[in-house]
C-alpha distance (Angstrom), angle and dihedral (degrees) to the residues before:
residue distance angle dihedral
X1 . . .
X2 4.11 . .
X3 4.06 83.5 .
X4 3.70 88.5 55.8
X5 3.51 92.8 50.7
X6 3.35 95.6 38.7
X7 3.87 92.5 52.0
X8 4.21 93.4 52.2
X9 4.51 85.5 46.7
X10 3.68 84.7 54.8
X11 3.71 88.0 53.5
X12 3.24 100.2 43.2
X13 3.97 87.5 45.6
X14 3.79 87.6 51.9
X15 3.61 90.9 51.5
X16 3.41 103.6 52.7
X17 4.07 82.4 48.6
X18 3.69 91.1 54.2
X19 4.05 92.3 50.3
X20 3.97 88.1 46.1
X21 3.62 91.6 52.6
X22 3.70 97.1 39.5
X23 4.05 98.3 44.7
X24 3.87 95.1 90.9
X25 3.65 87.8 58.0
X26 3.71 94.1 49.6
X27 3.93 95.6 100.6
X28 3.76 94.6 40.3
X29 3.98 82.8 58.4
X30 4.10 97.1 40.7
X31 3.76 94.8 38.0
X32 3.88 87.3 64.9
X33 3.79 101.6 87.2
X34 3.95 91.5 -155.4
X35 3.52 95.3 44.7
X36 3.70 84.5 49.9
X37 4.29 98.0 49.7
X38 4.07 81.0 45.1
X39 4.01 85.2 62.9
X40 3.55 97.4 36.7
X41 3.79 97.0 47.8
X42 3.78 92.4 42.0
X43 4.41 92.0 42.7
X44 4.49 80.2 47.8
X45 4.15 88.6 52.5
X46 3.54 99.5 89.7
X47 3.64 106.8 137.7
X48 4.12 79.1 51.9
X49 3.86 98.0 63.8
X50 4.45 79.6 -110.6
X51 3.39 93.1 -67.0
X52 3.92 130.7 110.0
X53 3.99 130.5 169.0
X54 3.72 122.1 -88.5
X55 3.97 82.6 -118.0
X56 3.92 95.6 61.2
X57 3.80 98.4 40.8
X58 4.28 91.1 53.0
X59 3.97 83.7 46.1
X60 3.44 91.3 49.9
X61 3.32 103.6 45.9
X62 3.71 99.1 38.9
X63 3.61 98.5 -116.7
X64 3.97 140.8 113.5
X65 3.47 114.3 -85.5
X66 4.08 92.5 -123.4
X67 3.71 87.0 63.1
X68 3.83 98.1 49.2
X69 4.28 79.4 47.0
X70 3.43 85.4 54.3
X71 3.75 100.1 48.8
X72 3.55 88.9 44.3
X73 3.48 95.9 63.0
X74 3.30 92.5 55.5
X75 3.18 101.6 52.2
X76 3.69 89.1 52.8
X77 3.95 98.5 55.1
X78 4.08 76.9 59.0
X79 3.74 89.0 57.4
X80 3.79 90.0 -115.7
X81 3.80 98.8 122.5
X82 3.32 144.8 4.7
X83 3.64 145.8 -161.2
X84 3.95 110.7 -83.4
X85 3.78 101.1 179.6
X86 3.90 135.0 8.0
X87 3.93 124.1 -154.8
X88 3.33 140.6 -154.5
X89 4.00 119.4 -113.5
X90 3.79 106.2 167.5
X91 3.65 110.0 -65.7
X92 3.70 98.3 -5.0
X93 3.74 143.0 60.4
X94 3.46 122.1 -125.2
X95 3.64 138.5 -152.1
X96 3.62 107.3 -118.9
X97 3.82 118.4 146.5
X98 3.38 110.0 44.4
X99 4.33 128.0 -174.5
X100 3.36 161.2 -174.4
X101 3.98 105.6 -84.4
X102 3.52 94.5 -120.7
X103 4.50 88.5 -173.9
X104 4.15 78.5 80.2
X105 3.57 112.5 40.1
X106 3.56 101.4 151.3
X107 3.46 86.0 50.7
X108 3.56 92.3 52.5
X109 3.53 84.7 49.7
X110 3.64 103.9 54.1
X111 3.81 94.3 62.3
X112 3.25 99.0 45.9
X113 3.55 81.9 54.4
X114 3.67 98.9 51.4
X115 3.49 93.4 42.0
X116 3.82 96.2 58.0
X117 4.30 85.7 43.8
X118 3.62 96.4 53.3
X119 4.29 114.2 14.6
X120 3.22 122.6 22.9
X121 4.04 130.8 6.4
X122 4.41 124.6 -138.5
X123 3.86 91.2 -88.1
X124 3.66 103.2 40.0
X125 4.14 81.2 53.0
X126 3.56 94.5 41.9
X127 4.07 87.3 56.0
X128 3.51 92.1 48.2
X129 3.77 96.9 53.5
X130 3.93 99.4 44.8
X131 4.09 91.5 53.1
X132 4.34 90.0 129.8
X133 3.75 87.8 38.2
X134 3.95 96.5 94.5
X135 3.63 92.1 46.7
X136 3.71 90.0 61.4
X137 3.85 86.2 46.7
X138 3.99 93.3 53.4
X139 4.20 90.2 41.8
């Protein structure tokens, strides 16, 4: 039982390293309004566990998929996201569904937080995310 505990205080102690470390980044990773709609749509994606493919985040946003890659990565060097499921294309694996990592929630948390302080507020990101939505509406 005291390793149990022990092993979730550790976490927790890790975590709060992680956000101390990573807090001078914060704006560099806000400011970045795609990095920004990634979070948004991904924080929005409930009913999806927080996760969505590569596929609908690029359509959402309006952008080419190797750019939504791209921010992706990022965003998981910061311990942001991480890959949820890899498929099979051929020879290789790609990364397809992509989420919130859920191991650091308050992390998670905190710059969502500070992005919606300091950047951008709810309806600004909502507008951002939903930039192919009226072309479905007008199809």
């Amino acid at each position: 039982m005291n390793k149990i505990l022990l092993g979730t205080q550790d976490t927790a102690e890790n975590e709060d390293s992680m956000i101390f470390n990573l807090r001078p980044e914060f704006n560099r990773i806000c400011y970045n309004s795609i990095r920004a709609s990634i979070i948004h749509l991904l924080v929005k994606s409930k009913e999806l566990n927080h996760s969505l493919s590569v596929e609908e985040i690029a359509y959402r946003l309006g952008k080419r998929h190797s750019v939504v890659i791209h921010h992706l990565e990022k965003l998981n060097q910061c311990k942001i996201v991480e890959i949820i499921r890899l498929l099979k294309y051929g020879d290789k694996e790609r990364r397809s569904i992509w989420g919130l990592n859920m191991k650091y929630p308050n992390l998670v948390q905190n710059i969502y937080s500070h992005m919606l302080k300091t950047f951008y507020t709810v309806n600004e990101l909502d507008k951002m995310c939903c930039i192919n939505k009226n072309i479905r509406k007008i199809l």
